[in-house]
PyMOL Python script that loads the backbone (N, CA, C, O; Angstrom):
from pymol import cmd

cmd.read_pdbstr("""\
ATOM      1  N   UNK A   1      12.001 -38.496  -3.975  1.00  0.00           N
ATOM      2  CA  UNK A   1      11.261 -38.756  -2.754  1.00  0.00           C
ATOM      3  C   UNK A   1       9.789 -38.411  -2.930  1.00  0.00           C
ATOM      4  O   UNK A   1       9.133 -38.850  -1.986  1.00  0.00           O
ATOM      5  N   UNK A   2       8.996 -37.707  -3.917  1.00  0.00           N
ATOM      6  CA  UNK A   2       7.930 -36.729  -4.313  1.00  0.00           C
ATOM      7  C   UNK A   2       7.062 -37.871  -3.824  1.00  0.00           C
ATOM      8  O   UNK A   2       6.598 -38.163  -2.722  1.00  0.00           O
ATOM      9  N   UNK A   3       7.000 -38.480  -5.179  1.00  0.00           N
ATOM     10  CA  UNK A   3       5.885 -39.604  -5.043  1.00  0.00           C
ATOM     11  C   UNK A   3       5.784 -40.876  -4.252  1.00  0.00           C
ATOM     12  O   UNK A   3       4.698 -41.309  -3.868  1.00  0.00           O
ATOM     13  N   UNK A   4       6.878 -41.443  -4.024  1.00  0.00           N
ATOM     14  CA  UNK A   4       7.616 -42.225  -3.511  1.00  0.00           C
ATOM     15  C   UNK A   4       7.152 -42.156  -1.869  1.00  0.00           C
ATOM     16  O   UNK A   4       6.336 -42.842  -1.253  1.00  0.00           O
ATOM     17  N   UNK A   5       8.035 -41.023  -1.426  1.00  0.00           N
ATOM     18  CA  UNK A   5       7.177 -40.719   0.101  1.00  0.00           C
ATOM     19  C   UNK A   5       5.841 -40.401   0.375  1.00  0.00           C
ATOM     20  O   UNK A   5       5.359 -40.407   1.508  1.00  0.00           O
ATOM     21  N   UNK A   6       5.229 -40.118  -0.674  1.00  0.00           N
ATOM     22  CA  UNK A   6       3.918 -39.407  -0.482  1.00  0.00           C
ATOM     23  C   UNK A   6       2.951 -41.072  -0.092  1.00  0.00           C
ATOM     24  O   UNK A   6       2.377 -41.671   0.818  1.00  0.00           O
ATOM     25  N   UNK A   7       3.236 -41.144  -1.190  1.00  0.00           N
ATOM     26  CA  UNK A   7       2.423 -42.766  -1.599  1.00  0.00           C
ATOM     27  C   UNK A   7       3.067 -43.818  -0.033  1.00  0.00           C
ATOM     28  O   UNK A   7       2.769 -44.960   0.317  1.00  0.00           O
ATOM     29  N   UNK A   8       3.583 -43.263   0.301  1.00  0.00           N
ATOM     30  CA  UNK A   8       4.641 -44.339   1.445  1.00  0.00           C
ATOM     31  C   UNK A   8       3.826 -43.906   2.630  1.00  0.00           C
ATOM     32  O   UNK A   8       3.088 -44.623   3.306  1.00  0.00           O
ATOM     33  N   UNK A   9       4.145 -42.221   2.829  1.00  0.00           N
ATOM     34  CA  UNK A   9       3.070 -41.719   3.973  1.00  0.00           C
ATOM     35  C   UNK A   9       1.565 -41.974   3.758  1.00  0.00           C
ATOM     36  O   UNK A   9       0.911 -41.754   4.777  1.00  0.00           O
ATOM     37  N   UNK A  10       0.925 -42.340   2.805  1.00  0.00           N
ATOM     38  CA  UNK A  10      -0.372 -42.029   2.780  1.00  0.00           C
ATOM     39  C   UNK A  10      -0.487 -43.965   3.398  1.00  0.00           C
ATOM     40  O   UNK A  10      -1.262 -44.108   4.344  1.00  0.00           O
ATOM     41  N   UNK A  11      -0.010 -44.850   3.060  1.00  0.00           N
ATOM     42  CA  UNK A  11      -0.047 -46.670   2.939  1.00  0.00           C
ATOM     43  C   UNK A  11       0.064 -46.619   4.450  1.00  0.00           C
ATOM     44  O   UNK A  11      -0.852 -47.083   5.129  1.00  0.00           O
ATOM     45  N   UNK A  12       1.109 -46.095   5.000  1.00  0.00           N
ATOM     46  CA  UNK A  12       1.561 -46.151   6.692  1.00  0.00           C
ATOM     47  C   UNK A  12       0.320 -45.761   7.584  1.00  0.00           C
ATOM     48  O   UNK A  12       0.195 -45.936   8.796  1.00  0.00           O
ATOM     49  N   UNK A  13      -0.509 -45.228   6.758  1.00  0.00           N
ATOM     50  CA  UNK A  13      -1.408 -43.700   7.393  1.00  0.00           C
ATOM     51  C   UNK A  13      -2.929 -44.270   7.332  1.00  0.00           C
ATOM     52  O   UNK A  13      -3.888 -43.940   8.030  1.00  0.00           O
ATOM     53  N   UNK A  14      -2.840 -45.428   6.060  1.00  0.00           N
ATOM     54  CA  UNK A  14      -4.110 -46.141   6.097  1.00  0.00           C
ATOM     55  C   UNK A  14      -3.766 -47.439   6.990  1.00  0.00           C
ATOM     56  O   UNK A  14      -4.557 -47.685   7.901  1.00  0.00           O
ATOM     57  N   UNK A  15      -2.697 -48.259   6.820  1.00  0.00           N
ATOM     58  CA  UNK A  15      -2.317 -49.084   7.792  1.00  0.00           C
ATOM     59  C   UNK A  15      -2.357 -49.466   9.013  1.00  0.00           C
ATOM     60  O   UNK A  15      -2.464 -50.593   9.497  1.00  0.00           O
ATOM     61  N   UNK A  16      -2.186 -47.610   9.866  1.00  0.00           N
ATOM     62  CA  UNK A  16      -2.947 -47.703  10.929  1.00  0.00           C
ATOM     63  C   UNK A  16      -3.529 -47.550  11.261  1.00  0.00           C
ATOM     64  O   UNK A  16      -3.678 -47.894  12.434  1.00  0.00           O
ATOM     65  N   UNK A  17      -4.805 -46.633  10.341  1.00  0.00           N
ATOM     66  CA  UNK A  17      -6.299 -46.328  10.695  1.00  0.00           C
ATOM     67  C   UNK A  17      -6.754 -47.466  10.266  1.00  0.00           C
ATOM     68  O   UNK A  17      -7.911 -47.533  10.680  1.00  0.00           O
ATOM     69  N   UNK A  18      -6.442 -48.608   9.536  1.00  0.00           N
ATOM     70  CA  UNK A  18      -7.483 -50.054   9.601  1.00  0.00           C
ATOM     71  C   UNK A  18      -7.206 -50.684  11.250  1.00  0.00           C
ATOM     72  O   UNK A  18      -8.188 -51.153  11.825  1.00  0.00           O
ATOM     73  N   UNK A  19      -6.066 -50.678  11.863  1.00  0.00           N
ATOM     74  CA  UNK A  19      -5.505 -51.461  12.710  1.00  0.00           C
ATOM     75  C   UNK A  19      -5.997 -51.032  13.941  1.00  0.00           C
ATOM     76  O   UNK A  19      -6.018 -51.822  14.885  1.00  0.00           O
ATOM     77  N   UNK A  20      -6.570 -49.385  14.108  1.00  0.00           N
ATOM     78  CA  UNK A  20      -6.976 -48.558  15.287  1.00  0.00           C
ATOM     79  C   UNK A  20      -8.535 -48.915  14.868  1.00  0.00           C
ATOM     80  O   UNK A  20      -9.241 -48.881  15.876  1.00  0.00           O
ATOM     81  N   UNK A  21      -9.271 -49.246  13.682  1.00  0.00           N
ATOM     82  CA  UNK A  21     -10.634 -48.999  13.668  1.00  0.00           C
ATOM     83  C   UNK A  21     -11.029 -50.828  14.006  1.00  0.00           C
ATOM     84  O   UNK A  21     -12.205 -51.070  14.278  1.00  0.00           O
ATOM     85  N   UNK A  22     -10.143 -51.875  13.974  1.00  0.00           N
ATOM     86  CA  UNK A  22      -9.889 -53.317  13.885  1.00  0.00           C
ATOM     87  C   UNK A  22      -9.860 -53.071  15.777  1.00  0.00           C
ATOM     88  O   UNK A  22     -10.892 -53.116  16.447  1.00  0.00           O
ATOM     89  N   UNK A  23      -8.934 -52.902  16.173  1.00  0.00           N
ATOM     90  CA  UNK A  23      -8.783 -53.123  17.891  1.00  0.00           C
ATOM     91  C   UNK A  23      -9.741 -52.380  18.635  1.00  0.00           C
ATOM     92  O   UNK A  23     -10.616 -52.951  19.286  1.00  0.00           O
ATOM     93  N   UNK A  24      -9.623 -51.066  18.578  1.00  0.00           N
ATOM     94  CA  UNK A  24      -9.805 -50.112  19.379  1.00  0.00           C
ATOM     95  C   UNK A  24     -11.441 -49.948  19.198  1.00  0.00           C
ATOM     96  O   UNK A  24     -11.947 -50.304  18.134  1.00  0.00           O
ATOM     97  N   UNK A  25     -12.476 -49.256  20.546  1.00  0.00           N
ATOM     98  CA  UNK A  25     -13.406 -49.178  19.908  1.00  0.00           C
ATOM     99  C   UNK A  25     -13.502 -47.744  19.295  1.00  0.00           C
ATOM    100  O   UNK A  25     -13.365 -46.959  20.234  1.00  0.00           O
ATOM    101  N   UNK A  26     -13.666 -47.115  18.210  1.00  0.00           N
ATOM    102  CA  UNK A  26     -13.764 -46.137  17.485  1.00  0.00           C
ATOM    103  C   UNK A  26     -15.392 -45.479  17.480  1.00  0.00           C
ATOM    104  O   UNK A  26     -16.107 -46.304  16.911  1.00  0.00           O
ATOM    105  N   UNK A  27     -15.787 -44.890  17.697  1.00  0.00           N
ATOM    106  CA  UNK A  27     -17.215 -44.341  17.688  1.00  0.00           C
ATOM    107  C   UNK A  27     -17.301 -44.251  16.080  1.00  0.00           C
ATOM    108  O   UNK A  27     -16.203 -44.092  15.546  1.00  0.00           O
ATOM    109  N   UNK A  28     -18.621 -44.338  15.046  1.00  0.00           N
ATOM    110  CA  UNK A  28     -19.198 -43.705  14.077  1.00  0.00           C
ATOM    111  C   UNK A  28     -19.296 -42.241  13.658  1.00  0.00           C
ATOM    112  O   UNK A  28     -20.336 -41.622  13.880  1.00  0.00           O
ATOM    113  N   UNK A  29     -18.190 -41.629  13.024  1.00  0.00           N
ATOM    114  CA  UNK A  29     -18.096 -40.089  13.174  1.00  0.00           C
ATOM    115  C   UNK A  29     -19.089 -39.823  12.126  1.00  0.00           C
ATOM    116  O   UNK A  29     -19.172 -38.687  11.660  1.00  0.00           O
ATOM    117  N   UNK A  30     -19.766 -40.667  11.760  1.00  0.00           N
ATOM    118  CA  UNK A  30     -21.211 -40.187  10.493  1.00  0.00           C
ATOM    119  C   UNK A  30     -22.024 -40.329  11.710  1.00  0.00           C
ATOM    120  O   UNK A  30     -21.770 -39.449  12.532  1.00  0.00           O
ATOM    121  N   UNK A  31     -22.683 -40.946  11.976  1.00  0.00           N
ATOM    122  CA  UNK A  31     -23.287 -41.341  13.205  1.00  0.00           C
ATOM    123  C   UNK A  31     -23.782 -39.925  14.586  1.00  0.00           C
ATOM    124  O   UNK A  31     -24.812 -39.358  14.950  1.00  0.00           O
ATOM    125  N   UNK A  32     -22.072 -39.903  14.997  1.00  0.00           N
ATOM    126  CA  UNK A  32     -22.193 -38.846  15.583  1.00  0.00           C
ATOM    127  C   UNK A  32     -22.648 -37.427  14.974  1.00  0.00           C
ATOM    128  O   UNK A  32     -23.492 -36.680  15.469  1.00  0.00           O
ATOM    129  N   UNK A  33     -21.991 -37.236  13.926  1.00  0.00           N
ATOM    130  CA  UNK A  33     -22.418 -36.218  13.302  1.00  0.00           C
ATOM    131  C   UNK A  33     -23.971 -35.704  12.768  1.00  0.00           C
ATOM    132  O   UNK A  33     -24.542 -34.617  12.864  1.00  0.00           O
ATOM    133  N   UNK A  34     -24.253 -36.622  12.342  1.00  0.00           N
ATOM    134  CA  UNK A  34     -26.002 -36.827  12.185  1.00  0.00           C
ATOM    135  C   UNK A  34     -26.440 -36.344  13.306  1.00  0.00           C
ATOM    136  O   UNK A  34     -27.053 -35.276  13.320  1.00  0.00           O
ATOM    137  N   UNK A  35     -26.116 -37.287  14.800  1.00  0.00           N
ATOM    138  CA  UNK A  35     -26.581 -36.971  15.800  1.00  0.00           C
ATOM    139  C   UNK A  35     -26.649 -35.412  15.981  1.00  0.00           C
ATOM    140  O   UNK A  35     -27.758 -34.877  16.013  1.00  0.00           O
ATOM    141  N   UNK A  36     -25.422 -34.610  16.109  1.00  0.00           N
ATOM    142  CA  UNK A  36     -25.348 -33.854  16.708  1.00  0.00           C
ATOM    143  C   UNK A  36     -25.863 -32.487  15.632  1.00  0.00           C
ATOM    144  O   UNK A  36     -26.248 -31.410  16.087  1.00  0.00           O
ATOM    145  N   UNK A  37     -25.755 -32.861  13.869  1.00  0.00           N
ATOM    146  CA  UNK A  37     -26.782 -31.690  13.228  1.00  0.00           C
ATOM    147  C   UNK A  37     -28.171 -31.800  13.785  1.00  0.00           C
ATOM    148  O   UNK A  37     -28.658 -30.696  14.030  1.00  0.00           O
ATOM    149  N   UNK A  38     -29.019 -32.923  14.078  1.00  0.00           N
ATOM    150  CA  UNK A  38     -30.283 -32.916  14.490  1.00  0.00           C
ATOM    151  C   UNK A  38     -30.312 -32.249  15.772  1.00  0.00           C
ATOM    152  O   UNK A  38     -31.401 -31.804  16.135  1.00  0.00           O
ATOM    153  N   UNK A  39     -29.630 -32.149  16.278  1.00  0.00           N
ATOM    154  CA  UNK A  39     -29.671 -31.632  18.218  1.00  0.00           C
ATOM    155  C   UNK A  39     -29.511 -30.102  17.867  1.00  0.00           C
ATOM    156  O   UNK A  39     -29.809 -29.176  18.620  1.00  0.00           O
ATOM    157  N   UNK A  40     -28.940 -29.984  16.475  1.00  0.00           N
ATOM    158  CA  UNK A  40     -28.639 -28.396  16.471  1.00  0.00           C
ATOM    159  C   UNK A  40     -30.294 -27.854  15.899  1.00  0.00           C
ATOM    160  O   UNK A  40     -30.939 -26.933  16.400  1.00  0.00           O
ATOM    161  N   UNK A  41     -30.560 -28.399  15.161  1.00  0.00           N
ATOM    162  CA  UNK A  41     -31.698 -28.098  13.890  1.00  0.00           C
ATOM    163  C   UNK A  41     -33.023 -28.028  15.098  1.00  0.00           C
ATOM    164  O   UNK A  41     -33.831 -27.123  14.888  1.00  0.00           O
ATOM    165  N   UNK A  42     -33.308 -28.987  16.427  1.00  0.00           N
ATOM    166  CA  UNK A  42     -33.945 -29.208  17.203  1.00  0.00           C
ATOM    167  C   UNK A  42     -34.050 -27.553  18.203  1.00  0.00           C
ATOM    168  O   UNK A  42     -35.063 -26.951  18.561  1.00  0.00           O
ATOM    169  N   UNK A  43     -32.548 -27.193  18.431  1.00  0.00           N
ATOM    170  CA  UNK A  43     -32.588 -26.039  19.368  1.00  0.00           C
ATOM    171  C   UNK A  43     -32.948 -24.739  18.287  1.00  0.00           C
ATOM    172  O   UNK A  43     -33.575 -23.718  18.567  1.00  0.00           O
ATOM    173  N   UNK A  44     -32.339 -25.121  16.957  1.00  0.00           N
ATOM    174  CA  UNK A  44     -32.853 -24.349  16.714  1.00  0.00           C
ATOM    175  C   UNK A  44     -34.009 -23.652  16.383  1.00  0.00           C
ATOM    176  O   UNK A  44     -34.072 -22.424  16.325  1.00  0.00           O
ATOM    177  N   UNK A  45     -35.121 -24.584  16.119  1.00  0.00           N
ATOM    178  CA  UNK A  45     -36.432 -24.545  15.818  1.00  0.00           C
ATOM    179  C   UNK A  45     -37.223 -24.439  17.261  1.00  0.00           C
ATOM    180  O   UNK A  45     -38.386 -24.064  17.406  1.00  0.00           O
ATOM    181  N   UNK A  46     -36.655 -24.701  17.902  1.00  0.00           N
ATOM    182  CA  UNK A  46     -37.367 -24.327  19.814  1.00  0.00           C
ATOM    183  C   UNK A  46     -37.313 -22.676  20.031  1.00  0.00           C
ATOM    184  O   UNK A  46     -38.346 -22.042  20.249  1.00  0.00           O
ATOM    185  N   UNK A  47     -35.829 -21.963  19.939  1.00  0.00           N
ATOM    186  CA  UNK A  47     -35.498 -20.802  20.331  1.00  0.00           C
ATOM    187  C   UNK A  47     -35.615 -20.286  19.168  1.00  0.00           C
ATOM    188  O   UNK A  47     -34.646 -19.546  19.001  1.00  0.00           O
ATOM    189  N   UNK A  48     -36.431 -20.282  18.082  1.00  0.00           N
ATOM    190  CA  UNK A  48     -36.474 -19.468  16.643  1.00  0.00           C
ATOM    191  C   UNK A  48     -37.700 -18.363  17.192  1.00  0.00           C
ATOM    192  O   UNK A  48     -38.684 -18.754  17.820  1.00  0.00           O
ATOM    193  N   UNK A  49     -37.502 -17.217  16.909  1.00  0.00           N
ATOM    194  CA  UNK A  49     -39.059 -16.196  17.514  1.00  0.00           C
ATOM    195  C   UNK A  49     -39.654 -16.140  16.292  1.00  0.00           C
ATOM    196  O   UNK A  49     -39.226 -16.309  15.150  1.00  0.00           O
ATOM    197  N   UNK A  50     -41.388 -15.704  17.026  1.00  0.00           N
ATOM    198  CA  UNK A  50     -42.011 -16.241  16.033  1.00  0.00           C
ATOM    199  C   UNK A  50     -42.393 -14.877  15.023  1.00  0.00           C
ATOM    200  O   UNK A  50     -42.432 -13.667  15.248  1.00  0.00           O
ATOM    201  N   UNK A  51     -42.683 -15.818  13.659  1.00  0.00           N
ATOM    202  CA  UNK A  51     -42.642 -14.934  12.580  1.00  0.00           C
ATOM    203  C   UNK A  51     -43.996 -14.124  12.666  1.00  0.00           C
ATOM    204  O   UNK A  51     -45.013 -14.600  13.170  1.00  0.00           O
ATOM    205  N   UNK A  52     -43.874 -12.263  11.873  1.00  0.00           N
ATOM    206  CA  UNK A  52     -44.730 -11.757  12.106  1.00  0.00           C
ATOM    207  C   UNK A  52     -46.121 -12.226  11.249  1.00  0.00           C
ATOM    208  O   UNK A  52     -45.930 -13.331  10.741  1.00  0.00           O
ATOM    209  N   UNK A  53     -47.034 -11.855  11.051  1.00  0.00           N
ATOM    210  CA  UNK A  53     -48.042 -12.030   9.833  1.00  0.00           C
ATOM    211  C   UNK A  53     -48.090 -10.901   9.184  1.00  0.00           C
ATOM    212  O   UNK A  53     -48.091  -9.899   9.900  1.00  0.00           O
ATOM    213  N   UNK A  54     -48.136 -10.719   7.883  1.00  0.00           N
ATOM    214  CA  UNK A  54     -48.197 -10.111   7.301  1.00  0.00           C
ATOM    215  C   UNK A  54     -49.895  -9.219   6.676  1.00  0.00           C
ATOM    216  O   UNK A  54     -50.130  -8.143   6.128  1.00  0.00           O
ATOM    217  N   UNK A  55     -50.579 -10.162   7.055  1.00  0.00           N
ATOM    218  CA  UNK A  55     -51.875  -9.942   6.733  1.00  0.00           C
ATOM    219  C   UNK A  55     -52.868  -8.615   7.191  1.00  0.00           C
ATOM    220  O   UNK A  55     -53.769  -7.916   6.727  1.00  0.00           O
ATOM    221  N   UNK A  56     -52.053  -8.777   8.431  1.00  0.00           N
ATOM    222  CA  UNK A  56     -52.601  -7.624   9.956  1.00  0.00           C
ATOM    223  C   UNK A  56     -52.735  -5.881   9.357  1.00  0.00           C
ATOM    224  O   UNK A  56     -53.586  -5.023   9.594  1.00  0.00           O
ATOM    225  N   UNK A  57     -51.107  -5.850   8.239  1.00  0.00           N
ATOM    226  CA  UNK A  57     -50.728  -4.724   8.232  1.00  0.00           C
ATOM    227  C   UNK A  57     -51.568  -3.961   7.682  1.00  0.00           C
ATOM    228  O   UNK A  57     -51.338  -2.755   7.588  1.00  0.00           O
TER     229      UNK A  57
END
""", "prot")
cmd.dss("prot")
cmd.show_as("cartoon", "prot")
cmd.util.cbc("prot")
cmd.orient("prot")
C-alpha cells in the first residue's frame, strides 16, 4: 500500500486542487501574502522609536 497509496493520495489531492482553483474563485495566496508582509514592514517602520545619536555622547 506504501507507495501505491501515497502516490494515489497525493493524484486525488492534486485533482481537486486543479478542479477548486478551475471553478471556484480562489484568491492569490502569493499575492495576498506580499500584501500583507508590506502592511507589516509599513507598521512597522511607523511605530519603530527613534534611534539615539551617538555623536552627542
Amino acid at each position: 500500500m506504501g507507495l501505491f497509496g501515497g502516490g494515489l493520495k497525493f493524484l486525488v489531492g492534486v485533482g481537486c486542487g486543479v478542479y477548486v482553483a478551475q471553478n471556484y474563485n480562489v484568491p492569490n495566496v502569493k499575492k495576498l501574502f506580499n500584501t500583507y508582509v508590506f502592511l507589516a514592514k509599513h507598521i512597522e517602520e511607523t511605530y519603530r522609536k527613534p534611534k539615539k545619536d551617538d555623536k552627542d555622547e
